[in-house]
SELUMPA-243956 format. One record per residue (C-alpha): z, y, x. Coordinates in steps of 0.001 Angstrom, whole numbers, padded with zeros to 6 digits, always signed. Layout:
! SELUMPA-243956
ZYX;...
This chain:
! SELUMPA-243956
+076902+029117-043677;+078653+030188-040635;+077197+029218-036929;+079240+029331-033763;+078174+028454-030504;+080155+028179-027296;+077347+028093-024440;+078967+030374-022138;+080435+028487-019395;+079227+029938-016567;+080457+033669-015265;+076895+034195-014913;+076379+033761-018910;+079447+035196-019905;+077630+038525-021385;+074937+036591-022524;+077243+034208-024559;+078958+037881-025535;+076121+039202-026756;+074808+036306-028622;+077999+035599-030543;+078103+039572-031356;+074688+038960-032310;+075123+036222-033962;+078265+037246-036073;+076539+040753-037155;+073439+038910-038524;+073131+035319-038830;+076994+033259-037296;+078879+034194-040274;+075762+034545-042803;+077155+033459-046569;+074126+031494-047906;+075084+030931-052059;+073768+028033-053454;+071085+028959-056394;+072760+029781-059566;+071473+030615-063317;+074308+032442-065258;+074451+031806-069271;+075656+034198-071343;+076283+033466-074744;+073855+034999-077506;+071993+036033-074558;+068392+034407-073382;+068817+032530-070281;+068046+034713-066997;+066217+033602-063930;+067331+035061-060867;+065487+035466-057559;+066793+032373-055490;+068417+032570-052260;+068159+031156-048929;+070952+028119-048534;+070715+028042-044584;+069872+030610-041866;+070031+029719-038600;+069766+030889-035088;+068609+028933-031962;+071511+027161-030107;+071538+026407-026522;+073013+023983-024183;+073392+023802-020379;+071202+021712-018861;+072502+019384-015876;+076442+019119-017752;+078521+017298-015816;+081944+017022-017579;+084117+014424-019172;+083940+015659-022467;+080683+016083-024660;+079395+019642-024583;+080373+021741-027419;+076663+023085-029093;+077933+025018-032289;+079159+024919-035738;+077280+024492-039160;+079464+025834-042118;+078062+026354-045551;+079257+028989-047923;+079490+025717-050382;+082476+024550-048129;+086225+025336-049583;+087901+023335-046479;+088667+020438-048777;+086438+017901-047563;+083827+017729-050397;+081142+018924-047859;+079459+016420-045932;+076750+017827-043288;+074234+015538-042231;+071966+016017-039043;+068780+014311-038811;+065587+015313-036046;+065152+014511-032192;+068415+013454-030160;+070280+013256-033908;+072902+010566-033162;+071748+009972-029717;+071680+012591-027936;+073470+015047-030403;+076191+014144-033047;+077421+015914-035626;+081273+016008-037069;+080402+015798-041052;+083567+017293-042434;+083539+020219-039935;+079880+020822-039253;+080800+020685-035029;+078008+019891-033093;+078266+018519-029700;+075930+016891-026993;+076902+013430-025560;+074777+013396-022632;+073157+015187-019461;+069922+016838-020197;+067101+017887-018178;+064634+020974-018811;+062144+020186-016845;+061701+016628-018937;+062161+018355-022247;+062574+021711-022805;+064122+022050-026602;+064227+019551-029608;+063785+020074-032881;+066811+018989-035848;+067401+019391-039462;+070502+020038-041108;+071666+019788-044543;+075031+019911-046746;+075329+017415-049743;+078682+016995-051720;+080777+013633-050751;+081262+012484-053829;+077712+012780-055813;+075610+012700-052817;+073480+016002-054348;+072536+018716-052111;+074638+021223-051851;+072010+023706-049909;+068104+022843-049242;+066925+021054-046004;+066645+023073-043260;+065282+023023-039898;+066604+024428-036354;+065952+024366-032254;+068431+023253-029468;+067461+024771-026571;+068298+023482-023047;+069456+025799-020703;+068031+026037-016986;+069843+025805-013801;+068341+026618-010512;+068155+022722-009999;+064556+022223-008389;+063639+023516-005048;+060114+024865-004533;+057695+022092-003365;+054318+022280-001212;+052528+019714-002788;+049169+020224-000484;+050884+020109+002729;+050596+019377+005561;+047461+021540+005523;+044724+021381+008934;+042550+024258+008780;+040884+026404+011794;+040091+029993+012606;+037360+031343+015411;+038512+032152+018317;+038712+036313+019740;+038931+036629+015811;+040501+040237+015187;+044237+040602+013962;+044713+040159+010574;+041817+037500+009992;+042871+035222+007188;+043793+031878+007949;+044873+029869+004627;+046509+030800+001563;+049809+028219+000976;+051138+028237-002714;+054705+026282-003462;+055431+025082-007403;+058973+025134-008704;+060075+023045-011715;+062634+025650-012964;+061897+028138-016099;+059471+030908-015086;+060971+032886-017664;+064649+032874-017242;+066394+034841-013921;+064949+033896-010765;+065491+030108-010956;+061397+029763-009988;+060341+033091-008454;+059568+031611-004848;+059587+033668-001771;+057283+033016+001677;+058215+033200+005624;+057734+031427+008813;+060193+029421+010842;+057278+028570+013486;+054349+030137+015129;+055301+033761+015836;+054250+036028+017257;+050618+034180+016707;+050964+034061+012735;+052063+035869+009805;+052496+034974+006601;+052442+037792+003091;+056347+036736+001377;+054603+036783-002054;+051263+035742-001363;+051260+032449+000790;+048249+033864+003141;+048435+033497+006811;+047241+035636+009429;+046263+035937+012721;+049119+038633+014077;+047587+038426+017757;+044574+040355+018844;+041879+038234+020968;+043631+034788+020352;+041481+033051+023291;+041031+029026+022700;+040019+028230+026556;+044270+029366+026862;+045028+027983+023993;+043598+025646+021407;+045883+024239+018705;+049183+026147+017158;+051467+024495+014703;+053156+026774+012285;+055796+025946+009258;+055898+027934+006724;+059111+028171+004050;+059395+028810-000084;+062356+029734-001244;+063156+030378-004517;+066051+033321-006263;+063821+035804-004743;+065325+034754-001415;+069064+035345-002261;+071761+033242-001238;+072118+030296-002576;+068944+029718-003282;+066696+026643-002642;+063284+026251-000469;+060860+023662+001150;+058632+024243+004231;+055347+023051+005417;+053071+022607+008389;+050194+024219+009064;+048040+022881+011952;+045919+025891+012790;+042936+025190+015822;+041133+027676+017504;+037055+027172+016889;+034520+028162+019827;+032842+030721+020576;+030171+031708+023456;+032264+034175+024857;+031990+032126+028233;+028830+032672+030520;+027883+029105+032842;+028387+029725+036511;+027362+027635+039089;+030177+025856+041581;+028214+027131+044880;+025326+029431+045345;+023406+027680+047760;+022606+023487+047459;+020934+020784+049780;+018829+017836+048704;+017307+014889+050655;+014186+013551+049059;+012005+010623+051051;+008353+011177+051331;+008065+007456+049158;+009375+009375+045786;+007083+008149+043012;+005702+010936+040871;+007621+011947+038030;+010863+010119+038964;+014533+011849+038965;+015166+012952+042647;+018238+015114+042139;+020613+017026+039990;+022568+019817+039668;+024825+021419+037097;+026333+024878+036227;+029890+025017+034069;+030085+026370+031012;+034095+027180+029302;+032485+026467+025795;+031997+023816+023866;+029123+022564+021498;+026145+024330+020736;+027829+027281+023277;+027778+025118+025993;+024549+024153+025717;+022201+025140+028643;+018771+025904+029922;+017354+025320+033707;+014474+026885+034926;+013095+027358+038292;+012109+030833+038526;+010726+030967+042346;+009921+029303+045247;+007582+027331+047147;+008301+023977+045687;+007803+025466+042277;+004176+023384+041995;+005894+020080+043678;+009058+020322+041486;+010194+020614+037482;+013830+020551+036131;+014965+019420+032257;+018009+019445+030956;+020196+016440+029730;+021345+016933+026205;+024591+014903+026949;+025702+015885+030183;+024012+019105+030776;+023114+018506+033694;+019384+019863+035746;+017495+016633+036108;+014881+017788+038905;+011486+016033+039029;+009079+015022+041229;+005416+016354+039924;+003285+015515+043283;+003704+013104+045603;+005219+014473+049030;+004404+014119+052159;+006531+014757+055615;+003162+015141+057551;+002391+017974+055766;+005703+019795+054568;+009377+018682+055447;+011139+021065+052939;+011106+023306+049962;+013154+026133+048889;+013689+026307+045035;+015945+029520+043370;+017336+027230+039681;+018830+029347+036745;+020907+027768+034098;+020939+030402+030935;+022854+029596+027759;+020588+028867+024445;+022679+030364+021778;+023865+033798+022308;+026518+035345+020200;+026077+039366+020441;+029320+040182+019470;+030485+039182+023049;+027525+039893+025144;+029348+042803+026500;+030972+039650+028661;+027666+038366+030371;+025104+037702+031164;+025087+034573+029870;+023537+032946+032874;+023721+032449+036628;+021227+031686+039455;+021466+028942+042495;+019342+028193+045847;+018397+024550+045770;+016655+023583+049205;+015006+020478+049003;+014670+018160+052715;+011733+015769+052902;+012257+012658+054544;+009693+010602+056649;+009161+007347+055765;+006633+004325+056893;+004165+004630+053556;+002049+001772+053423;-002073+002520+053331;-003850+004578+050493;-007132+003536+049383;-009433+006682+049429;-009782+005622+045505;-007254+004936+042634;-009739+002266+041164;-013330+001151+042239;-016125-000092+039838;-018987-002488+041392;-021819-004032+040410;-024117-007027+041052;-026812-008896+039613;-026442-012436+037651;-027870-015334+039063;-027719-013635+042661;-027195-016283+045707;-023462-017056+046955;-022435-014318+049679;-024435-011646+048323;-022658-008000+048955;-020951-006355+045991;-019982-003529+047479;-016773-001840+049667;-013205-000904+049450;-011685+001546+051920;-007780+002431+052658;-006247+003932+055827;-002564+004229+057422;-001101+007747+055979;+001317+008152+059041;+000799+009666+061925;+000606+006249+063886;-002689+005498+062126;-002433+001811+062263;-005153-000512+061386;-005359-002103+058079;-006220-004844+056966;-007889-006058+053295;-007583-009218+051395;-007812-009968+047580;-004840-011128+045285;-005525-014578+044006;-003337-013902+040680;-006116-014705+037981;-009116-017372+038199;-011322-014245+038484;-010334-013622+042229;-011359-016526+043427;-014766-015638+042395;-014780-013120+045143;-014559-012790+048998;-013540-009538+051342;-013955-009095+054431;-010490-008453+056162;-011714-005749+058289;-014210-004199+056535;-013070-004395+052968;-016647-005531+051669;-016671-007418+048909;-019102-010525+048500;-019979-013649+045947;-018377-016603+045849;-020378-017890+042708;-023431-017247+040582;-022940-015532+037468;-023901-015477+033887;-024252-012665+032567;-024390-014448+028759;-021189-015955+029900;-019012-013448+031225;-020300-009914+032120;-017310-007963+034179;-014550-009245+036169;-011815-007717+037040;-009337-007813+040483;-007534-006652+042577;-008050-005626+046180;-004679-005598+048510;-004325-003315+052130;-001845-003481+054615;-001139-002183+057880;-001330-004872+060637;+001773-003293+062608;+003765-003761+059343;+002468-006740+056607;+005402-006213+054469;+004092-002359+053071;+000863-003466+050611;-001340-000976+048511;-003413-002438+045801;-006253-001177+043647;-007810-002189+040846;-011880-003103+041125;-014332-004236+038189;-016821-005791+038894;-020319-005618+036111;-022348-008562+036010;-025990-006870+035572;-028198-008350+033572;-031799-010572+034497;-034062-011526+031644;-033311-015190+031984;-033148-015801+028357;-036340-016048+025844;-035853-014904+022210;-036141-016652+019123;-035452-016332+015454;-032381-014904+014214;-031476-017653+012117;-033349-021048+010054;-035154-018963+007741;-035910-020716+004267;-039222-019865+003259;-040378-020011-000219;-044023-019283-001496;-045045-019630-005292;-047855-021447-006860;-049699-017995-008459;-049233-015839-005506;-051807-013480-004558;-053617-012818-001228;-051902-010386+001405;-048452-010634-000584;-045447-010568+001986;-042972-013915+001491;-040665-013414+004245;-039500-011104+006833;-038289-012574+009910;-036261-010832+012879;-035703-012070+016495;-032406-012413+018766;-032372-012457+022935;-029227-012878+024616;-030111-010531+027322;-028929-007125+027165;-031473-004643+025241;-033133-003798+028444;-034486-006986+028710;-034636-008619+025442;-034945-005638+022884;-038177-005363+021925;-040104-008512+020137;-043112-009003+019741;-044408-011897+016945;-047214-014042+016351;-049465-016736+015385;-050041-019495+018456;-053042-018404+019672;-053831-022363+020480;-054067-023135+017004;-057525-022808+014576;-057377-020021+012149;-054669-020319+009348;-056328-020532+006126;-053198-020347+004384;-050561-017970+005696;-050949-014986+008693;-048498-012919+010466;-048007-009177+010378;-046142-007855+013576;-044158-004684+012159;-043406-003094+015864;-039635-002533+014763;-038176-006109+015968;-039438-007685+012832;-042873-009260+011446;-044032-010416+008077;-045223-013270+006890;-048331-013196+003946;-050378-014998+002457;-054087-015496+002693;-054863-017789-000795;-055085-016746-003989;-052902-019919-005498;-051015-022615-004172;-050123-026443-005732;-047213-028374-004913;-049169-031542-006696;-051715-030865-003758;-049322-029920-000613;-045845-028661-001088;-045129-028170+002528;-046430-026040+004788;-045571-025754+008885;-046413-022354+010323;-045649-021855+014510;-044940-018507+015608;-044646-016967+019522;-042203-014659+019649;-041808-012535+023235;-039420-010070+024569;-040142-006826+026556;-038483-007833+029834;-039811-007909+033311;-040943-010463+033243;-041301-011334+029930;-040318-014701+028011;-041563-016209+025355;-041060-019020+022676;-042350-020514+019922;-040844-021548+016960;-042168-023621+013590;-041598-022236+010183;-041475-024371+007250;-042841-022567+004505;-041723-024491+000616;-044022-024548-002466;-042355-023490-005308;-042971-022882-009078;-042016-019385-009759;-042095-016887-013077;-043721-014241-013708;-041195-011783-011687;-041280-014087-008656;-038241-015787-009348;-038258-019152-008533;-038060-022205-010877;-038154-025610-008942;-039827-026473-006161;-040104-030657-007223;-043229-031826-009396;-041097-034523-010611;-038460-031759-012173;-041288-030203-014568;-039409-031114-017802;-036180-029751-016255;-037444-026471-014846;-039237-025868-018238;-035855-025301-019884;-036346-028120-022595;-032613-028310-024452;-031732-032064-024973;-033006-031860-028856;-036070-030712-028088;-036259-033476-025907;-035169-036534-028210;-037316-034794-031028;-040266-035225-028343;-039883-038676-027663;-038835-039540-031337;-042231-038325-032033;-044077-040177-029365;-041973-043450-031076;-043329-042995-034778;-047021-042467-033157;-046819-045767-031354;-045564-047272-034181;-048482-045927-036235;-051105-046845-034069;-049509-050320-033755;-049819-050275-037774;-053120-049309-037931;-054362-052007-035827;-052963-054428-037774;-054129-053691-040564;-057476-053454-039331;-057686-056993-037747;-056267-058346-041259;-058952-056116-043115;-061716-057097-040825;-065182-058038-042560;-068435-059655-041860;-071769-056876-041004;-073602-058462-044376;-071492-058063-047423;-073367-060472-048959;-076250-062987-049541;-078182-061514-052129;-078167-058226-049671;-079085-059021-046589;-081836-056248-046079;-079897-053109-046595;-076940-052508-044777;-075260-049629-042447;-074452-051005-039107;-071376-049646-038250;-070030-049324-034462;-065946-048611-034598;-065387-048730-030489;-064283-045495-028950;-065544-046729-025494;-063930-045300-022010;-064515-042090-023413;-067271-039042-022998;-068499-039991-019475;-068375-043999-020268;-072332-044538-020790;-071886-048356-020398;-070710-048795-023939;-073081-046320-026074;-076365-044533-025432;-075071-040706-025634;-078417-039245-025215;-078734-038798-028767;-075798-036648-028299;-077375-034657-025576;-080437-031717-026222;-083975-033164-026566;-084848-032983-023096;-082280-035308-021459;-083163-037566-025153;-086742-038541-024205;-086436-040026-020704;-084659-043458-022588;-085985-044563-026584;-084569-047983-026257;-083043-049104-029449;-078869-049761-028944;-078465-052357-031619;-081101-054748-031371;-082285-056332-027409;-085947-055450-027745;-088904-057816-026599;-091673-055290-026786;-091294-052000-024802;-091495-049311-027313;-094506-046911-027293;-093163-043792-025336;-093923-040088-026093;-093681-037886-023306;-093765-034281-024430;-093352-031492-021975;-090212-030081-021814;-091383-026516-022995;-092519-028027-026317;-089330-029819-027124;-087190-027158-026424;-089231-025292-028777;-089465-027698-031259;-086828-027615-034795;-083997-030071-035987;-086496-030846-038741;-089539-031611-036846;-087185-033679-034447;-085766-035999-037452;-089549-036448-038631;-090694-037269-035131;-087594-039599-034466;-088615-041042-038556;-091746-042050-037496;-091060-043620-034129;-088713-045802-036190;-091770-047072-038732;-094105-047389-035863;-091607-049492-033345;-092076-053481-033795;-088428-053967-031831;-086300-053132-035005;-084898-055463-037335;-086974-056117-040856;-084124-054872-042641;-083282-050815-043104;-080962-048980-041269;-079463-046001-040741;-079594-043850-037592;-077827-040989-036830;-078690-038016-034511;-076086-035440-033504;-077928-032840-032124;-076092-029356-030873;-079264-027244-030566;-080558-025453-027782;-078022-024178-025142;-076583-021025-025926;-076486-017902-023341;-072536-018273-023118;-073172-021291-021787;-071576-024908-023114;-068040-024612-024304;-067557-028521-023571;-064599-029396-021602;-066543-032930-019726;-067072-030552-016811;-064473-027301-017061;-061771-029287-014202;-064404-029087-011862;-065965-025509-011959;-063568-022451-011426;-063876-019515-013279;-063736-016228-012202;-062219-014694-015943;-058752-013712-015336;-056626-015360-017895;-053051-013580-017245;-052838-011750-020350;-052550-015106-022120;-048851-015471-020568;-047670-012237-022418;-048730-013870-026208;-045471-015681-026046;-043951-019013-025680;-046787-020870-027943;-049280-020162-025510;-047523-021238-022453;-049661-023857-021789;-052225-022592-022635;-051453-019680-020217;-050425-022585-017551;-054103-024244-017647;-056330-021008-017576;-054217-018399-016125;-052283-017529-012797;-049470-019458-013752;-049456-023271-012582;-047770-026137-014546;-044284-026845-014076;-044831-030620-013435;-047391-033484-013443;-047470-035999-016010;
């Protein structure tokens, strides 16, 4: 297949078009491409040959930008298949096919039917192929070529950054680089000169320069100085065809400012200054200022003021004001016209940031003569003190001197002055002054416990002139008189327990005294000597502000006396001293065996034992079923009741039998015990119980050495035969019974009749550590007292 193109239409690609079509025709524009064929030879084996390429093809261009009526001719496709008769038809399929680019399918002319644009699409990509008309086969395989589109030096070259602000320091040398500008053009790079941009500067010579290839700016000006001149605008142009004729550009702005440098030292307008200052200047307020100008700007601007000499150098400081710069002079004594009516001061102002690169252009600082004119003015009177502290005793009598204030007229006139007190505050009315002496005296008797200082304030003023007043502040310390006795800290709640011991501390009591610890520290404590000894509690006075209070018993009983009231004199150490007295009411309590304490109520002994509720309904379940079985028994025995003689056959031998318990051991109404007692305390009564005798028996008085020696069985013989020998007992037998214990043992009786009235000196504590089951029994023998009455 053949290819033609006609791209040439410009002079400019006329030897370009030359050379491609020579190109083109030499190797690849009138290429024969065969179709692949297999040749048969009779009596011969068929023979494969090597195939051939159907369709070679080079890259065809088109103008970009085409303006003309007609479309634009691309090229030709033309396949060696094609006799001219029409049997070829050439298809064209790909991007732009039918659209863009269309295709004449007898001929194989290509042509494009619009305006294209490189810089939107660069090339596009088709397929061509050659089929015969009237079988629709392909004639040659599918093959695939590239329309390229042209460029045109259509775009100018853009600064797409612009306009640009930058800045440069000032005094900078020549040649310092400024910015680097860079312009884009949208036309190929790579063919002619379409994009290859050139740089130069329509504004801001001779200041500026700018490289033609690079884009950088420059200064071109040696010691550019910003106090002349600050901000420069410079434009700056691209233009592309290396700058040629005919070419297109674009410009930009560059807004270049000059930064600051100290390369400017402050002077001072004058070299000498006058200031008026009145003698009334407070202390540390702003009398004056002054200021020295500095070119610069910033941080190079910024200044220091000092005063390096002079005789107001100890009366005087300067600072300087951040903002404005400015020497803010000070007043750091007061001034007076009597003494001194003026003051030279010599004020530098130095710069703070230094830049050596220009300190061949100091120095960097300048000096001024400030002289400073004190004025005279009436000052109103100054106390000889700034403050005055007084004091005075409490309960002192109304007019009583507190002491003296004293001002005087600092002028040379010397006028009188005259003193009186502020009446601001309720406290200054508790005061008087004399007018002319300035003493100060009571107008009310004080309380120290109520308010100890007061505080006024004490006014002077010249009797020529009222209007100028000086004040001063005076305290005033109410002293203390030991007016107040002590007494106890606090309602102390004092507890003792039943088993305490002798000399055992139950409470520690402390004192207060409202008067001031020279008067009311130190307490002394103790029992009112009015009173009879204490049997029960003492006081120990512990010299330290405190005493103690122990007991002197070895056990208490709240069943006895559960309250106790103990009065104790307590007295300070003040001149003189007071005193006071003050009851204590001291609490029986039950307590264990640590000293804690369990109730102090007798009727809270089942409580405070720490019964649970079972134990206590299996307790009084108990006592129920007893009741009832007593109740039982006594019925039956009134039902069961029988005569003393069974019967009448025996009436002569019977045992007289005596069921009464009586009122108990001690109850001698009921029963003769003395049978029951030894054989001493049996012979002083032999009087028979059951039977009122008529004849007084025959009595036997034996000394009481023989019947304590005599045996059990000599006793029951001797008692045998008083009972045969006494006419008083009934003619019938009986029985008699004699409990006899023996003779008394050297232990001694073990009988409880008389234990609750003796007290025995065993000590029974160790019982209370054999556990709960011997509680009580620890309770009734040992230290530890029962929890309640029953």
């Amino acid at each position: 297949m053949r290819i033609t193109s006609t791209s040439c239409i410009c002079p400019v690609l006329v030897c370009l078009c030359f050379v491609q079509r020579c190109y083109g025709a030499a190797h690849h524009g009138s290429i024969k491409v065969t179709r692949n064929q297999t040749k048969h030879i009779e009596g011969e084996t068929e023979v494969h040959h090597r195939p051939k390429r159907g369709w070679v093809w080079n890259q065809f261009f088109v103008l970009e930008e085409h303006m003309g009526p007609d479309p634009q001719y691309v090229g030709k496709l033309h396949s060696n298949s094609d006799k001219g008769d029409g049997s070829v038809k050439y298809i064209l399929t790909g991007e732009g096919a039918g659209t863009i680019f269309i295709i004449d399918d007898t001929t194989g002319d290509i042509h494009s039917t619009k305006s294209l644009d490189r810089e939107q699409k660069t090339h596009y990509v088709l397929h061509a192929q050659a089929i015969d008309r009237r079988t629709n086969k392909p004639l040659e395989p599918e093959s695939e070529f590239i329309i390229k589109v042209q460029d045109i030096n259509d775009n100018a070259p853009k600064f797409t950054d612009g306009p640009y602000i930058v800045t440069v320091p000032e005094m900078s040398e020549m040649g310092t680089s400024v910015l680097q500008v860079t312009a884009t053009d949208a036309d190929d790079p790579t063919y002619g000169n379409s994009a290859r941009v050139v740089y130069s500067i329509l504004q801001g010579q001779p200041y500026f320069s700018v490289d033609p290839k690079t884009g950088v700016i420059r200064t071109a000006l040696h010691n550019m100085d910003r106090e002349a001149r600050e901000h420069y605008s410079v434009v700056i142009q691209a233009k592309d065809m290396a700058g040629q004729v005919g070419g297109l550009s674009g410009s930009t702005t560059v807004n270049i400012t000059l930064t600051d440098v100290n390369d400017n030292p402050p002077r001072f307008p004058q070299k000498h200054y006058q200031l008026y200052v009145p003698e009334s200047a407070q202390v540390g307020s702003a009398v004056g200022k002054i200021k020295a100008n500095d070119a610069d700007t910033g941080s190079n601007a910024d200044m220091k003021y000092t005063i390096i000499n002079g005789d107001g150098a100890g009366v005087f400081s300067i600072s300087t004001d951040k903002e404005t710069r400015e020497g803010i002079l000070s007043l750091k004594k007061p001034l007076n016209y009597e003494k001194k009516k003026s003051y030279t001061l010599n004020i530098e102002g130095a710069n703070t940031h230094l830049d050596f690169r220009f300190s061949h252009l100091g120095p960097f600082k300048d000096v001024t003569m400030l002289k400073v004119i004190v004025g005279d003015v009436d000052e109103p009177p100054l106390f000889t003190m700034p403050s005055y502290v007084m004091e005075v005793y409490e309960n002192s009598k109304i007019g009583t001197p507190v002491g003296t204030v004293t001002a005087h007229d600092p002028d040379a006139a010397n006028s009188l002055v005259r003193y009186f007190i502020d009446h601001n505050t309720e406290e200054d009315r508790y005061f008087t002054i004399d007018a002319s002496t300035g003493t100060i005296k009571t107008a009310k008797i004080f309380d120290r416990e109520e308010t100890p200082w007061y505080n006024i304030t004490v006014a002077a003023s010249e009797i020529d002139n009222p209007d100028l007043v000086s004040h001063v502040p005076v305290g005033v310390r109410i002293l203390d008189v030991n007016d107040n006795p002590p007494e106890l800290a606090r309602d102390y709640d004092v507890v003792v327990c039943e088993n305490s011991k002798p000399g055992q501390v139950i409470q520690t009591i402390t004192a207060t005294d409202k008067d001031n610890s020279a008067n009311g520290a130190r307490f002394h404590f103790s029992l009112d000597e009015g009173l009879s000894l204490n049997p029960n509690f003492t006081l120990r006075n512990n010299e330290d502000n405190t005493a103690s209070i122990l007991t002197r018993r070895r056990r208490y009983s709240r069943t006895t006396q559960d309250i106790y009231y103990l009065p104790v004199l307590i007295s300070d150490g003040g001149v003189p001293p007071l005193s006071s007295s003050s009851t204590l009411t001291i609490r029986v309590c039950a307590c264990e065996r640590d000293g804690r304490v369990r109730t102090c109520h007798a009727e809270a002994f089942l409580s405070s034992a720490g019964l649970s509720t079972g134990a206590l309904i299996a307790i009084l379940l108990c006592i129920v079923i007893l009741l009832a079985i007593v109740v039982l028994f006594i019925t039956l025995r009134r039902s069961k009741k029988e005569p003393l003689i069974i019967s009448e056959e025996d009436v002569r031998e019977n045992v007289v039998t005596y069921d009464d318990e009586g009122g108990g051991e001690e109850d001698t109404e009921a029963f003769d015990i003395t049978a029951l007692r030894n054989p001493s305390a049996a012979e002083e009564l032999k009087y028979r119980r059951d039977v009122r005798p008529e004849v007084k028996p025959l009595s036997r008085h034996h000394p009481s050495s023989s019947l304590d020696s005599i045996d059990v069985q000599e006793f029951l013989n001797q008692r045998l035969a008083e009972a045969d020998l006494d006419p008083s007992v009934p003619p019938y037998d009986s029985l008699q019974t004699y409990a006899y214990e023996g003779h008394r043992s050297e232990a001694g009786s073990i009988s409880s009749l008389d234990s609750a009235t003796t007290h025995s000196d065993q000590d029974y504590n160790y019982l209370g550590d054999w556990g709960p089951e011997f509680k009580k029994l620890a309770e009734l023998y040992g230290e530890i007292e029962p929890e309640g009455t029953t």
